[in-house]
N, C-alpha and C positions, 0 to 999 in steps of 0.2 A: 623409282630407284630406292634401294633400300637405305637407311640413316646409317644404322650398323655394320657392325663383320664381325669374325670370330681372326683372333690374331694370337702367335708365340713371343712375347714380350719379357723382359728384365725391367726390374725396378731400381737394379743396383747392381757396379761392377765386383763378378768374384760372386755372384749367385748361382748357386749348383742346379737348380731348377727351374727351367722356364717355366711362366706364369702363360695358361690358358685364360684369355679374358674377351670381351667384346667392349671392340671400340669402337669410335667415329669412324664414317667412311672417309679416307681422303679427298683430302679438297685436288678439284682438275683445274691446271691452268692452261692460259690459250696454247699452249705448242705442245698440251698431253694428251696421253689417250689414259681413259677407265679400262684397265685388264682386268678381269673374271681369271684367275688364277690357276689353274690346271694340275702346276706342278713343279716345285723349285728342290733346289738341290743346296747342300751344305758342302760348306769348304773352312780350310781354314783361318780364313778372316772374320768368321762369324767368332769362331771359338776364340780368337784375340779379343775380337771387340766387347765378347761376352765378360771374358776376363780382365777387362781394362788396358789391354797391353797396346793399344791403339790413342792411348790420351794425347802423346806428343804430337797428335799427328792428324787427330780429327776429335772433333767438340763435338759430342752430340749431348741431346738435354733427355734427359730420363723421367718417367719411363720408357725404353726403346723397343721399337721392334727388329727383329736384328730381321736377317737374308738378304742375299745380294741378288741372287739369278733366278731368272723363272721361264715357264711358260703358259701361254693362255690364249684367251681370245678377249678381242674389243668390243666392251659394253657399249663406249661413249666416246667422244674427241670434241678435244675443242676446237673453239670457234677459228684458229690458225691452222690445223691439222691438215696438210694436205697430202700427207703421203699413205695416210690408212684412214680405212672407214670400220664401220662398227660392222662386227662381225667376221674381220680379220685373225687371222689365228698367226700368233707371235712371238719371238720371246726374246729376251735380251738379260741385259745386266745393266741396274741401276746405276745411276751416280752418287759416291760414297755419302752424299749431306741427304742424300732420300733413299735410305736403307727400308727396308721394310718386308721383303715379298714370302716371310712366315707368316702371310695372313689371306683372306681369303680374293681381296683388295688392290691393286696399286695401280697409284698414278704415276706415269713413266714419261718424260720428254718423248717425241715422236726420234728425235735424233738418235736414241738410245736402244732402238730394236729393229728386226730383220723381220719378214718372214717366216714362221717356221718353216724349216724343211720339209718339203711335202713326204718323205720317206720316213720320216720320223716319228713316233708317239709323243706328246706333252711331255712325261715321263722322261724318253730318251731328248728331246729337245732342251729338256731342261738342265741336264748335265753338259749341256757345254758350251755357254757364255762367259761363264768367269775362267774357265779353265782354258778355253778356246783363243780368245783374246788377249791372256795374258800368255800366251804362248807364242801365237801370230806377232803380239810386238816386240818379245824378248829376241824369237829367231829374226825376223825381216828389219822390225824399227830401230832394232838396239845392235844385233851383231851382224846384221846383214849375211845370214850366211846364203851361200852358194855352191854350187856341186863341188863336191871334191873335197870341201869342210871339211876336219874335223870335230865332232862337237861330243864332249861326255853332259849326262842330263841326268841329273839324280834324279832317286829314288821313281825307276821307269816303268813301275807299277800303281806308283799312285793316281791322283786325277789329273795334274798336271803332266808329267809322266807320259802318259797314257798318248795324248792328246799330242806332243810338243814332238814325240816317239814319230808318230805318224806325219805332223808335219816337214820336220826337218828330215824322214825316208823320200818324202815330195821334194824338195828342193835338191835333192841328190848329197845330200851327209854323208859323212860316216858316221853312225853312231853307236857310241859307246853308253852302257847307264848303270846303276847299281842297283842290285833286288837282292830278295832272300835268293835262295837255291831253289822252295817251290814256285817261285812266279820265273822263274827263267825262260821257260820254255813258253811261257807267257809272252815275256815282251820281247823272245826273239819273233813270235807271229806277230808283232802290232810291224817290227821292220828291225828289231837292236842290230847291228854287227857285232857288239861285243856285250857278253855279260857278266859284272863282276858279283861276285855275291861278298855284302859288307861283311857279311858274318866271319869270314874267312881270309880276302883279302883288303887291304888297304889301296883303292883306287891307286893312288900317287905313286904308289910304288912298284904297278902295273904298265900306266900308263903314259904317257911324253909326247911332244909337241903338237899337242891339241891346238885347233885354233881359237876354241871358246868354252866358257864349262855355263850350262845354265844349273845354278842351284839353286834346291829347292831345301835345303835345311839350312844351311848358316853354322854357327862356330866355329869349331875344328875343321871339318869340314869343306867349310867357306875358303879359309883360309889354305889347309892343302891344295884348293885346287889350282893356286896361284903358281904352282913347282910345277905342273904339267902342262900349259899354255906358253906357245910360244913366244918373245915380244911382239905386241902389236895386235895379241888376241885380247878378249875380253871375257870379263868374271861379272856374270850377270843374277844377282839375288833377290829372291822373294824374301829370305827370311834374313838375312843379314842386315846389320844396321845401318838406317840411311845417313850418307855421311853428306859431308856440306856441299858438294854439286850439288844432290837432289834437293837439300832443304833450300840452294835457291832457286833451283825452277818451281817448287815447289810454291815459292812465294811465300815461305814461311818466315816470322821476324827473328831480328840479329840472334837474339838474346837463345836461340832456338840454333839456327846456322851454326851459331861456337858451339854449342851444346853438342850436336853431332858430329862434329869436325874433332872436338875430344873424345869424345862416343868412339872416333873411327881413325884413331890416331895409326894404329899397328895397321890394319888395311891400306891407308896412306901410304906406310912405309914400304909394303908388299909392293904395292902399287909403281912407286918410283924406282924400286931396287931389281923389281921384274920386267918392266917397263911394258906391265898392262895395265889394263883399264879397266876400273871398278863400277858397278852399273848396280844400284838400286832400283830396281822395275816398282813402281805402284799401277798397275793398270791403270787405265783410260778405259770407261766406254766408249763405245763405237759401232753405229748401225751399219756405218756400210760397212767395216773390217766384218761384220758379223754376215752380212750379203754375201763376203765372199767364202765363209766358211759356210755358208746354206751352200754356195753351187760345188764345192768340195766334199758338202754330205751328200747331197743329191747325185753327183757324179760315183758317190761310192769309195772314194780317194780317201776321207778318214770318216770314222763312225766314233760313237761314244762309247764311254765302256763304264756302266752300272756294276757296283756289287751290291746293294740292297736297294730295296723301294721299302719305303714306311708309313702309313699312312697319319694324316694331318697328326689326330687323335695321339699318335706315337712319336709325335718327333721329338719327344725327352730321349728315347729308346735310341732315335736316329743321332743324335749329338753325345749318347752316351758312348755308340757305336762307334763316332769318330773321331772322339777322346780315346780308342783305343788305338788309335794310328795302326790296326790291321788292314783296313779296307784295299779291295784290289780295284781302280776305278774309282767312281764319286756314290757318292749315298744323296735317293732322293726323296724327298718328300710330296708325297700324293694328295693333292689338297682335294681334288675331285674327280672319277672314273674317266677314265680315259674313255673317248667316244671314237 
C-alpha cells in the first residue's frame, strides 16, 4: 500500500487558492474501510469551511483538507468491518471531524456509506450524499412531510434543489421553489408545481399557507418565509443561523448556546409571533438513509443532476465555478476515469 497521496488542502482560513500537495495516507481504524476515491463533489460547506465561516461550530487543526462526499471503491477494512469487503464500490458522506475526500484517499467509518447505485457512474454517485441526505432529513426527519404538503424550497435549481425537488414529488407535495426564468422549465421536469422567478417576484407575496418552507439561503429571505407558513408549519435552514435549540443538541458549551440564542434573537420572535418552528438542519451522516436513496436511484424515482465534471488537477477551476453560485445541479470532481 502506498505511504502517500496527492490531496486539495488550505493552510489557512480565507485562502483564495488551494494548495496541491502530497500527504500521509490516512490512518484506518477498526470500523473503517480504505476508499480508492473515484470522484467527489463540492458544495457549500466546503466553501464556508474554506473561509472560516464554520469556527463556531467545528475545530478543525490546519492544514486541512476540505470535501465532504465522494465515490470509490474498497482498498482495505478493518479488522471490525463487517458490512463491506475490499473491492466494494461505494460512496457516502463523511463525518464533519474527518473531512477530507479532495484527495486521492479516505478512511470512512463503515457506518457512513451505502453501496453505490449500480445505475450510476462514480461521477454521478458522487453528487449525491451531501445533498441527498441533507434533504431526506429536512423533508422526512424534520418536517415530516406527507401528500397533500405544501412545501416552497429555494433556490430549485441548485444541488440541493435539485434533489429535495424530486424527493418531496415522491411523498406527494405540492411544490413550489424559486429559480431564474432560464432554469424554469428546468425544475418544472425535476417535478416543481410552481415557479417563481426571484428576479421578478418576491416568493411572500405570491405565495400563503404553506406548510413548510426548506431554505437554502438565509437572511431576508429566511425570514420572509416565516409570513407564508401556516401555524404549526416549519422553517427548516441550511443557511440561517443556528439558534440555541440546535447549539443544545448540538452539545455545544454555554458560553456558545447564549451566543446563538442572541445571534437568533429576531428569528425567536418570528417564531413565537407566527407560532412556527425554526429548524437549523446540520446534516447527519448515514449509511442506511443513504441505502435508501441507492433503491430510489436504482428504481429511477430521483437521479442526480451534474453541471460540470473537473478534473482532480482543476479543482481550483471547480471551487472557482462554485463561488460563482451559477451552477445548475452540483459540480464534480474527477479524481480518477471512470471505469
Amino acid at each position: 500500500m502506498k505511504q502517500q497521496m496527492k490531496a486539495a488542502l488550505i493552510r489557512k482560513y480565507g485562502q483564495d487558492q488551494l494548495e496541491m500537495i502530497t500527504v500521509p495516507m490516512p490512518q484506518l481504524g477498526d470500523q473503517d474501510v480504505l476508499v480508492k476515491i473515484h470522484a467527489a463533489s463540492i458544495n457549500p460547506i466546503d466553501l464556508k469551511t474554506k473561509d472560516g465561516n464554520l469556527k463556531m461550530l467545528l475545530k478543525y487543526h490546519l492544514p486541512l483538507i476540505l470535501g465532504s462526499d465522494f465515490a470509490g471503491t474498497i482498498e482495505q477494512v478493518g479488522v471490525k468491518v463487517t458490512r463491506f469487503k475490499v473491492g466494494d464500490q461505494v460512496y457516502g458522506r463523511v463525518q464533519k471531524n474527518r473531512i477530507g475526500t479532495f484527495a486521492e484517499w479516505i478512511a470512512v467509518s463503515q457506518a457512513d456509506i451505502a453501496r453505490k447505485p449500480a445505475n450510476l457512474t462514480f461521477e454521478q454517485a458522487a453528487a449525491i450524499p451531501l445533498v441527498g441526505l441533507t434533504s431526506y432529513q429536512a423533508l422526512f426527519d424534520v418536517m415530516k412531510i406527507k401528500r397533500g404538503d405544501k412545501l416552497l424550497i429555494q433556490a430549485g435549481s441548485g444541488g440541493i434543489g435539485t434533489i429535495a425537488i424530486q424527493l418531496a414529488k415522491l411523498a406527494g407535495a405540492y411544490v413550489a421553489t424559486t429559480t431564474s426564468s432560464k432554469n424554469a422549465a428546468f425544475v418544472k421536469q425535476l417535478g416543481a408545481d410552481e415557479v417563481i422567478d426571484y428576479h421578478k417576484v418576491r416568493f411572500d407575496e405570491v405565495l400563503s399557507d404553506y406548510d413548510d418552507v426548506f431554505d437554502t439561503l438565509g437572511g431576508k429571505q429566511l425570514e420572509r418565509a416565516f409570513s407564508i407558513v401556516k401555524p404549526g408549519g416549519k422553517v427548516v435552514s441550511l443557511s440561517g443561523l443556528p439558534n440555541g435549540a440546535f447549539a443544545k443538541s448540538y452539545g455545544l458549551p454555554k458560553w456558545k448556546l447564549w451566543l446563538f440564542k442572541l445571534a437568533t434573537v429576531n428569528l425567536s420572535r418570528l417564531e413565537k409571533k407566527s407560532g412556527i418552528a425554526y429548524h437549523f438542519l446540520f446534516m447527519k451522516p448515514s449509511g442506511s438513509q443513504l441505502a435508501i436513496l441507492t433503491k430510489l436511484i436504482e428504481q429511477e424515482k430521483i437521479r442526480p443532476i451534474i453541471d460540470r465534471i473537473f478534473e482532480f488537477d482543476d479543482i481550483q477551476a471547480a471551487f472557482n465555478y462554485s463561488q460563482s453560485h451559477r451552477a445548475r445541479g452540483k459540480i464534480v470532481v474527477q479524481m480518477i476515469a471512470d471505469k
